[in-house]
Each structure stands twice: as structure tokens, then as C-alpha cells.
C-alpha positions as CSV (number, residue, x, y, z in Angstrom):
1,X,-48.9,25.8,-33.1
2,X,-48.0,27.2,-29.7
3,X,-51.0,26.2,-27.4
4,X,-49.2,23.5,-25.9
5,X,-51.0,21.1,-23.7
6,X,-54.0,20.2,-26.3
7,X,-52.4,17.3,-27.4
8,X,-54.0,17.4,-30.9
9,X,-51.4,15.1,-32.4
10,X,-51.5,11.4,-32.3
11,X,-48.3,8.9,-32.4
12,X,-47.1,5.7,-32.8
13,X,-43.8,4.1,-30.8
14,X,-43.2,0.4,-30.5
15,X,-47.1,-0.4,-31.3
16,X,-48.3,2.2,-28.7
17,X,-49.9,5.3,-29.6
18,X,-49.1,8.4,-27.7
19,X,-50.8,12.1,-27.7
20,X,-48.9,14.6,-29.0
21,X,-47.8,18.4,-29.4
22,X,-46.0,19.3,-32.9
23,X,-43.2,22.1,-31.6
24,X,-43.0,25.1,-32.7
25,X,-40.5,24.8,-36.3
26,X,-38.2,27.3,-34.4
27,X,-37.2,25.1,-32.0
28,X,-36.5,22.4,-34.4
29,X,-34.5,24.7,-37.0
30,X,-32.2,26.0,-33.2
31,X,-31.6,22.0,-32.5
32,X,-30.8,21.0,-36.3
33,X,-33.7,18.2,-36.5
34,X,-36.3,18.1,-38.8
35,X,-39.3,18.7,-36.6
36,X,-40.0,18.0,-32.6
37,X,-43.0,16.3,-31.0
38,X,-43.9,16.2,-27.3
39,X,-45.6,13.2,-25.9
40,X,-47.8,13.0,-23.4
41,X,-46.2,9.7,-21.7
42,X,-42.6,7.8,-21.5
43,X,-42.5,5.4,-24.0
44,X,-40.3,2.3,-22.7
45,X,-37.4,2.8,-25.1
46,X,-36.9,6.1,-24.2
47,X,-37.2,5.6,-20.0
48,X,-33.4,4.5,-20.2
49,X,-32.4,7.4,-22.2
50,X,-34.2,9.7,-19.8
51,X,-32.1,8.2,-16.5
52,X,-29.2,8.3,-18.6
53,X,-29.6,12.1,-19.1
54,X,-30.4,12.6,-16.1
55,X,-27.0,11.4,-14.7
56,X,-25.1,14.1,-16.6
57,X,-26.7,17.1,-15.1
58,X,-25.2,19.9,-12.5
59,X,-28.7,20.3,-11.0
60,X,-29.9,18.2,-8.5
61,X,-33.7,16.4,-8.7
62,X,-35.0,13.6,-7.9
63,X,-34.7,11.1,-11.1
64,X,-30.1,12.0,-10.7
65,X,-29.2,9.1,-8.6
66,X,-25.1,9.9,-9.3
67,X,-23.4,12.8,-10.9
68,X,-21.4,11.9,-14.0
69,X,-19.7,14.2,-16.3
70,X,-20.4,11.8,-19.1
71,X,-22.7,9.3,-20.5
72,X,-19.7,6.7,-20.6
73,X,-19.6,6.8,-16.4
74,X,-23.6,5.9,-16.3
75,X,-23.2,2.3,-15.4
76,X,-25.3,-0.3,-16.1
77,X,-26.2,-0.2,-11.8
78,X,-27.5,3.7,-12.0
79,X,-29.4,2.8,-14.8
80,X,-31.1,0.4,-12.9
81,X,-31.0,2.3,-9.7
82,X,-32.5,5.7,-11.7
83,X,-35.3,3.1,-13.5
84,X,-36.3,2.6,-9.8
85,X,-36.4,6.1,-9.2
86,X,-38.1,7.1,-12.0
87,X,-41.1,4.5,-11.3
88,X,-41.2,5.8,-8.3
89,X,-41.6,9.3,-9.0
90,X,-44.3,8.6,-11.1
91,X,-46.2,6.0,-8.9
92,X,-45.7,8.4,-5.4
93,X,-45.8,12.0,-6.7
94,X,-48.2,11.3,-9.8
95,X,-45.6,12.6,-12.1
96,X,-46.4,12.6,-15.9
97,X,-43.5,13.0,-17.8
98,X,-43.5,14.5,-21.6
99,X,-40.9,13.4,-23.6
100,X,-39.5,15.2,-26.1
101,X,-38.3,13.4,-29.8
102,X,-37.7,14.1,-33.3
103,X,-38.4,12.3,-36.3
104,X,-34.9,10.0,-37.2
105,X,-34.0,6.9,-39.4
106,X,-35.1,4.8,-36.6
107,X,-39.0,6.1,-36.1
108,X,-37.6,8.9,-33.3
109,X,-35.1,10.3,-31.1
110,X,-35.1,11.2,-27.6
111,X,-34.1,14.9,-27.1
112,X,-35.3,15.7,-23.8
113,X,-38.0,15.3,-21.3
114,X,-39.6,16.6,-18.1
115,X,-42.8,16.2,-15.8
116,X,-45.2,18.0,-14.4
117,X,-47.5,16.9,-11.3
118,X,-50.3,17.5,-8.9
119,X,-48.9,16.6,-5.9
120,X,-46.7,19.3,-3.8
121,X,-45.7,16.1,-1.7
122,X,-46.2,12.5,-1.5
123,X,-48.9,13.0,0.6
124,X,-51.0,16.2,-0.7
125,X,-52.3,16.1,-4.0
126,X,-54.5,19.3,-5.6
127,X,-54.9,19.1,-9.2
128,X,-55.4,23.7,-8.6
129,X,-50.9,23.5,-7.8
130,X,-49.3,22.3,-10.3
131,X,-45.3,21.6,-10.1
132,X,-42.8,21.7,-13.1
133,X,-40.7,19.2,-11.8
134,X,-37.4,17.5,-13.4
135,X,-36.0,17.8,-16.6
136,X,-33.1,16.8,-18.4
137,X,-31.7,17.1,-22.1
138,X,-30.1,14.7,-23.7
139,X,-26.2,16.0,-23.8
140,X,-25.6,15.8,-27.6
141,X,-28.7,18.4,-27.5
142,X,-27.8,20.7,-25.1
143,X,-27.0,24.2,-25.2
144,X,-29.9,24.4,-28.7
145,X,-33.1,26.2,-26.5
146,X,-34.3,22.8,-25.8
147,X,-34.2,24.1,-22.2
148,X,-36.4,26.9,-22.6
149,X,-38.9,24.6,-24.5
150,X,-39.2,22.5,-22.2
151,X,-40.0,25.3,-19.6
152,X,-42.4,26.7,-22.2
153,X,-44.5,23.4,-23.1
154,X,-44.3,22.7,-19.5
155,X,-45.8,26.0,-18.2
156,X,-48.1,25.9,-20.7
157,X,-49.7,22.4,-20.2
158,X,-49.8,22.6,-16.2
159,X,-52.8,24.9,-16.9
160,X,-54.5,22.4,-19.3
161,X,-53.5,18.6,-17.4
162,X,-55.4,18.3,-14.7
163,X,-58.7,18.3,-13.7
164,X,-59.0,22.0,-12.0
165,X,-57.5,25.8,-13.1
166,X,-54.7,26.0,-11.6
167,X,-54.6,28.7,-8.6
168,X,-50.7,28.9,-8.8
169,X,-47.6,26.8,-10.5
170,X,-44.8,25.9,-8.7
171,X,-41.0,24.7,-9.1
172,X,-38.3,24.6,-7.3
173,X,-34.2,25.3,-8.6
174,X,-31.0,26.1,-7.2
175,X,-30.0,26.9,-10.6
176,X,-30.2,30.5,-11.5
177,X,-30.3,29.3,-15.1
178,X,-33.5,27.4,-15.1
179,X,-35.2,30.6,-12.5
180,X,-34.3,32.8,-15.7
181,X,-35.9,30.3,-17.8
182,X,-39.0,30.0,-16.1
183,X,-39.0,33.8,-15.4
184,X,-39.3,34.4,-19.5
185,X,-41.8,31.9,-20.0
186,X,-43.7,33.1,-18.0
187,X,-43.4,36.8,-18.5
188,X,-44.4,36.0,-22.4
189,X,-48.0,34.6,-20.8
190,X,-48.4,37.7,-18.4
191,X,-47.3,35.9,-15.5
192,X,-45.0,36.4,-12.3
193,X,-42.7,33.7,-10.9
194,X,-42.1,34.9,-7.3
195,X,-39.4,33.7,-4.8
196,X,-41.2,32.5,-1.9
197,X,-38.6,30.7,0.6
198,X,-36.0,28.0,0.4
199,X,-36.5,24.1,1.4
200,X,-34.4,21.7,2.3
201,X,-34.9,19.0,-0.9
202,X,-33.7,15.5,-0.5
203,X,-32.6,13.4,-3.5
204,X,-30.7,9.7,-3.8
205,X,-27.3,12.0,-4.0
206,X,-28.0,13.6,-1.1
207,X,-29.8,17.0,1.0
208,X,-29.9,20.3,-1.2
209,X,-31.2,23.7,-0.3
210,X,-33.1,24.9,-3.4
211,X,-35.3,27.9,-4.2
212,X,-39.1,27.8,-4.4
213,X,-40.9,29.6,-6.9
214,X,-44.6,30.2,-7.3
215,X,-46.7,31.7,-9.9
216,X,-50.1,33.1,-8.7
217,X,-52.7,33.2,-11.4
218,X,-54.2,36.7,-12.3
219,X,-57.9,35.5,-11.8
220,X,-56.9,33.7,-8.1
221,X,-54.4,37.1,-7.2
222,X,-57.9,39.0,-8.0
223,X,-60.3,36.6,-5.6
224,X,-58.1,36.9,-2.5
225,X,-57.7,40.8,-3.2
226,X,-61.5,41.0,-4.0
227,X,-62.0,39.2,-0.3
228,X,-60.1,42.3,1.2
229,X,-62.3,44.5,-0.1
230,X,-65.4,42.5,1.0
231,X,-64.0,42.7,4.6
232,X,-63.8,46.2,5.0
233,X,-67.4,47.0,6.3
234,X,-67.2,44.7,8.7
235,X,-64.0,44.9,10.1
236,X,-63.3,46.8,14.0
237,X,-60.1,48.0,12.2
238,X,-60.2,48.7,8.6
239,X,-55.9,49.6,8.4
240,X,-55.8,45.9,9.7
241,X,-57.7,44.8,6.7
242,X,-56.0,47.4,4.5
243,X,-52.5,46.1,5.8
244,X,-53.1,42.8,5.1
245,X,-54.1,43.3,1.7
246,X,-51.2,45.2,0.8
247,X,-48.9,42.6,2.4
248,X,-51.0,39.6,0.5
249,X,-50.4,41.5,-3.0
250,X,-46.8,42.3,-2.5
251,X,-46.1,39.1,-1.1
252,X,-47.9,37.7,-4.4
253,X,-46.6,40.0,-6.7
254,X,-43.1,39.7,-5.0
255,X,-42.5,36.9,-2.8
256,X,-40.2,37.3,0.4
257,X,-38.2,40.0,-1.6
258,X,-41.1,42.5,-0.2
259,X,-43.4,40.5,2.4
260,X,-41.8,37.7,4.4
261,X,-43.8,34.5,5.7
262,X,-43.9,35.5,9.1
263,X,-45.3,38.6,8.2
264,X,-47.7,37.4,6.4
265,X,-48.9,35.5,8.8
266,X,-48.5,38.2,12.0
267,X,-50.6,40.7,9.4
268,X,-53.2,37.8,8.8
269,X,-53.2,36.9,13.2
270,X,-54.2,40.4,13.4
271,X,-56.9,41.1,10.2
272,X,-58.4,37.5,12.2
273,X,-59.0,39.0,15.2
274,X,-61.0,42.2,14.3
275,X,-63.3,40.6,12.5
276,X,-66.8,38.6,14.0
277,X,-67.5,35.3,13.0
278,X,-70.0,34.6,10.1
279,X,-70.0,32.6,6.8
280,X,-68.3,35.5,4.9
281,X,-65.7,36.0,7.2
282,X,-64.6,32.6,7.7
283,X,-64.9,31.8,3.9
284,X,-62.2,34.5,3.5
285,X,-60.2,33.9,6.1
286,X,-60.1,30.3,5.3
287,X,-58.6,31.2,1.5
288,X,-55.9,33.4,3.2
289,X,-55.1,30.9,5.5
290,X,-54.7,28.7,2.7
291,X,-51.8,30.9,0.7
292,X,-50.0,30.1,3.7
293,X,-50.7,26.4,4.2
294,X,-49.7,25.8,0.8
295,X,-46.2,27.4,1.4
296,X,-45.7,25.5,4.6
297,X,-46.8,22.2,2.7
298,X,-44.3,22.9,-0.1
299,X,-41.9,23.5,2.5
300,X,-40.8,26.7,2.0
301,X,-39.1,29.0,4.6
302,X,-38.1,32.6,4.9
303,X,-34.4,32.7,3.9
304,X,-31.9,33.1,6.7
305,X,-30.7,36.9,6.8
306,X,-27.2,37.0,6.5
């Protein structure tokens, strides 16, 4: 029931049919419907409802093109404006969005919806980083877990939608809310979101500084570390290797709470430059380097010391 991401429903909206994910009955019973599906799409009736949503929201992203306090303020305009936005979103990033509904009078109901994609920007796509991006709850619905689920189904199908294993998932929040969310989730599946840095997000509202998480995979932490080891025989200075190593796992374990970018990357400058050149040294130093390309393509920075 809970292996979200396997999409071994099928369902029918408006003539189309749409894969599926029955919810957990929990989830349901907390939100007072009768049962919850996940889709894996954005059927057109519900694309409205999902900008509408979206509005209402104290978190900044991408598909809020104006903060409202209520549905009634959404105007016909930022409907269109967030239509746009949401296209766009979809056609630039590659974000799929899951929509969330539950069985009504009138075939279903739109409770909530997010997206998940595999591009860190508009330009780089890598199907091994995932990002949970955007979500929104319809209001009626909030405040009835339907946040945590979709964290939960989210988490769990960025490791099943895309072509590759995922290396490590990332998201982004300023909301310490949603970072507690995705820390629980995650904890329940023996994984570790870590702070890495802050970026400088912009959206049609405005420039936000938000927080960027990622969560490094137990096989991929266990590569890079196995690298380390591999490096040790050949290595001029073995504490170089050994204090790289240490500063790679904390820094994965940990994020800039322990290890900061910088230092990542001084410790890395100087494990480079005691070791020769050959096929087994660049193919690890090449898969360190890339820890911190990613980072720098997500455009994460040390935060400022205050």
C-alpha cells in the first residue's frame, strides 16, 4: 500500500486515463474523505485548482504568482498568469506534477498536488538528482497531514521516476515546517536530509533566500567513501586522503553544520595534489569533484556567519 511510485492503479478523468497510487486509508480517515488517489499527471480540470492553491500559500515557489489570504482575492488575471507559470514549469524544468484527489459526487476532488523533476536548473538535467519541488494543498484541506503525504509519496517516487537511481534528492524551503516534514520522511526510509547552503531563488513575486537540502543515498555515500579508501596506497600523504574523507562524510552526513563548501573544496585542492595521474585517480577525483559541482549548479552557498 505504501510503495508509492509504482503506479499500480489506473484512472479515468474527463475521458483520460491516468496512473495511479491508492493512499494509504490513514491519510484518508485524517482528511475526512473516503479514500485518496495520486496521479501521475495534471488532469486539465484540476490545473486551475492547483494555481488557485497555490496563491493562498506563505511559502514562496515558483507556480505563486501573488500572495492572497483567500481564494476569493485569486482573480481571474493570476489564474491566467499562474496557468502560464505552471506550463512553464513543466515545459523548462521537466516538472511532473502528482495530483492528489478523492473520490466525490462529481467523479473526484482536488486535495492537493506537488512535482518532482530531474532538472536542478533550466539548463542541467540528470535523471541520478531528483528535486521535490512545489506543493500546495487545497485550503479547505489543510492542516489534515496532507502535507506530510505529499512529502512522503513524493520522496518515495523520486527514487522510482526516472530513468537512473538517484545519487541524492534535493529541495529547497524557507519554511522550517516543510524541512521538518521532509526530515521525518525521510528518517522513516533510513535517510538524512542535510543543510547544504542557501540560494538566492527567484519567483514571479519576487527574490527569496531559501534553504537547500540534500539527501545522499546510502549506496552513493558508500562509493565516494569506498574511493577514499582506494586512494590510500597511492597517495604522497595519506592524512590528506584521510582528511578528505572525513570532511566528505561529515559534510554528507551533516551538511555545512560540520564541513563548509569551501572546505570541502580546500581539503579536495590538497587530496588532488598528492596524488599521480592515472585512470584510478582521476575516476575518483572526478566523482568528488562532482559532489561539489552539483552544489554549485543548485546554487547553494555557505551561509553568511553572523
Amino acid at each position: 500500500m505504501t510503495a508509492y511510485g509504482e503506479w499500480s492503479e489506473e484512472l479515468e478523468i474527463d475521458g483520460e486515463r491516468y496512473a495511479a497510487d491508492r493512499i494509504d486509508q490513514s491519510f484518508a480517515k485524517r482528511a475526512g474523505v473516503s479514500g485518496i488517489y495520486a496521479i501521475n499527471g495534471a488532469p486539465l480540470r484540476f490545473r486551475r485548482e492547483i494555481v488557485r492553491s497555490a496563491q493562498v500559500c506563505d511559502v514562496p515557489h515558483t507556480w505563486r504568482v501573488k500572495q492572497c489570504a483567500t481564494e476569493s482575492e485569486v482573480t481571474p488575471d493570476v489564474i491566467e498568469q499562474g496557468l502560464v507559470v505552471l506550463a512553464n514549469d513543466e515545459h523548462q524544468r521537466g516538472a511532473r506534477i502528482i495530483t492528489f484527489v478523492a473520490p466525490s459526487n462529481q467523479g473526484y476532488e482536488f486535495l492537493s498536488a506537488g512535482a518532482i523533476r530531474n532538472k536542478l536548473t533550466r539548463e542541467y538535467q540528470d535523471d541520478a538528482y531528483p528535486v521535490i519541488s512545489r506543493a500546495v494543498v487545497a485550503p479547505k484541506y489543510r492542516g489534515k497531514g496532507l502535507g506530510s503525504l505529499l512529502v512522503e509519496h513524493r520522496l518515495k517516487a523520486a527514487q522510482r521516476l526516472f530513468s537512473k537511481k538517484p545519487k541524492a534528492i534535493h529541495f529547497a524551503t524557507e519554511s522550517d515546517k516543510m524541512r521538518h516534514a521532509f526530515s521525518k520522511a525521510a528518517a522513516e526510509q533510513g535517510l538524512t536530509f542535510v543543510y547544504i547552503g542557501d540560494e538566492q531563488y527567484e519567483t514571479a513575486d519576487g527574490v527569496h533566500t531559501v534553504h537547500d537540502y540534500l539527501a545522499y543515498m546510502p549506496w552513493y555515500q558508500a562509493e565516494l567513501l569506498n574511493f577514499c579508501e582506494q586512494l590510500l596506497g597511492m597517495a604522497t600523504s595519506q592524512s590528506a586522503v584521510n582528511e578528505f574523507r572525513d570532511a566528505l562524510r561529515l559534510f554528507m552526513q551533516h551538511g555545512v553544520a560540520m564541513v563548509s563548501g569551501s572546505e570541502l573544496a580546500q581539503r579536495l585542492a590538497t587530496l588532488k595534489s598528492s596524488l599521480p595521474s592515472n585512470a584510478q585517480t582521476i575516476k575518483a577525483l572526478e566523482a568528488f569533484h562532482e559532489v561539489l559541482t552539483i552544489r554549485g549548479i543548485i546554487g547553494a552557498k555557505d551561509p553568511v556567519q553572523r
